[in-house]
C-alpha positions in Angstrom: 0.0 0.0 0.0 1.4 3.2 -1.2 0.3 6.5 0.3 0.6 9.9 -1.5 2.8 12.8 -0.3 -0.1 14.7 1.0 -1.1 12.0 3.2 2.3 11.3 4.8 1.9 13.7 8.3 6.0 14.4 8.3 5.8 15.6 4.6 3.4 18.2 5.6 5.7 20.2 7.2 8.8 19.4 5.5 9.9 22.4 3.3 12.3 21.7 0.4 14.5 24.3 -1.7 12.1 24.8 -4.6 9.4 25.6 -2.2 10.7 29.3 -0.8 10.7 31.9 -3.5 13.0 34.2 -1.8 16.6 34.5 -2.2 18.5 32.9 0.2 20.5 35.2 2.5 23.9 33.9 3.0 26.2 34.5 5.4 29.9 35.9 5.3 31.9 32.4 5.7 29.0 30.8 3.3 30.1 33.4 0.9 33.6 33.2 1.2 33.3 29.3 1.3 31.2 29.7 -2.1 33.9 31.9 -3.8 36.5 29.7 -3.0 34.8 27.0 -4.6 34.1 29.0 -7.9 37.6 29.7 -7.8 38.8 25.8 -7.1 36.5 24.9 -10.1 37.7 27.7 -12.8 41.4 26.6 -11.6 40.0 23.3 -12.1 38.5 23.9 -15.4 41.7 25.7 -17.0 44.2 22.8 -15.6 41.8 20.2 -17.8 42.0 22.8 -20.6 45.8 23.1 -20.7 45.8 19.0 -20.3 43.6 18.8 -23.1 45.2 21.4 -25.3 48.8 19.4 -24.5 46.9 16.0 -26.1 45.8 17.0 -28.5 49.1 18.8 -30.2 50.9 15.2 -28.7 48.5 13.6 -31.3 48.6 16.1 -34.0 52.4 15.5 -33.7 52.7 12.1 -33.3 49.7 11.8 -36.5 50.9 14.2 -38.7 53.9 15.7 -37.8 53.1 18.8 -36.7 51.0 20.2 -38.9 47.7 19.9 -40.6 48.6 20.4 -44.0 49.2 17.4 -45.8 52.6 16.8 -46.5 53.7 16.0 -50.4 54.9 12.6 -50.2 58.7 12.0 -50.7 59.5 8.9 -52.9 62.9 9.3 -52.0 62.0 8.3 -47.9 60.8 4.7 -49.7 64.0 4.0 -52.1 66.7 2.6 -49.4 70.6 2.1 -51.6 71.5 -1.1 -50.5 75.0 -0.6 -49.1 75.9 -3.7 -51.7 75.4 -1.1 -54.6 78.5 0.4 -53.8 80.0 -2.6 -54.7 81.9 -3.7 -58.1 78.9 -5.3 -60.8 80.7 -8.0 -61.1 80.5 -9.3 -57.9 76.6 -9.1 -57.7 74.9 -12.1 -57.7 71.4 -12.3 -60.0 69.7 -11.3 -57.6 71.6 -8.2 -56.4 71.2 -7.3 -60.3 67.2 -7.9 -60.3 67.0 -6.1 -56.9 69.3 -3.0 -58.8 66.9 -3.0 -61.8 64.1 -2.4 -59.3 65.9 0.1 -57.9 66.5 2.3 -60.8 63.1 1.9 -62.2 62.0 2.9 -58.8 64.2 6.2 -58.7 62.9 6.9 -62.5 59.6 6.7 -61.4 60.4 9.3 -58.7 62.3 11.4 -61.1 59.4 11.3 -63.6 56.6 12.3 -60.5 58.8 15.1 -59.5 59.0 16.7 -63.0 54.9 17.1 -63.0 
């Protein structure tokens, strides 16, 4: 059985916030207790902003380098000279000589996309 506010005797005279429609008076330490609460939260507040700032330029540096332009490829980062290159021909086995045609159709291919 579930009775309604009205009939409960204690709720009667139990007055709640939203019931008084005049501004609460408050007193000198409740005011000084309140400011220094505003204050704690805007410290608050621009301690999370700074925090939040420093993340996100961590990810914009760690993503893209820095910046939010988008950087022109260079072809040149993804052609590696063997160290074996160096080397006399004839001393190349096939494969060295397959991997060095790769190579220089690889840096032609660059040559030609940095001409356009």
């Amino acid at each position: 059985f579930h009775r309604a506010n009205s009939e409960v005797v204690d709720r009667v005279l139990e007055v709640k916030d939203e019931d008084v429609k005049v501004e609460r008076v408050l007193t000198a330490e409740e005011r000084a207790e309140l400011e220094e609460e505003a204050k704690r939260k805007a410290a608050e507040a621009a301690l999370v902003s700074k925090e939040d700032e420093a993340a996100k330029r961590r990810a914009l540096a760690s993503m893209m380098g820095g910046t939010l332009e988008k950087k022109k490829r260079n072809m040149m980062d993804d052609l590696d000279r063997e160290p074996w290159m160096d080397e006399p021909q004839d001393t190349w086995t096939p494969e060295m000589h397959k991997e060095y045609k790769d190579f220089l159709v690889k840096v032609k291919a660059h040559d030609e996309e940095r001409e356009k």
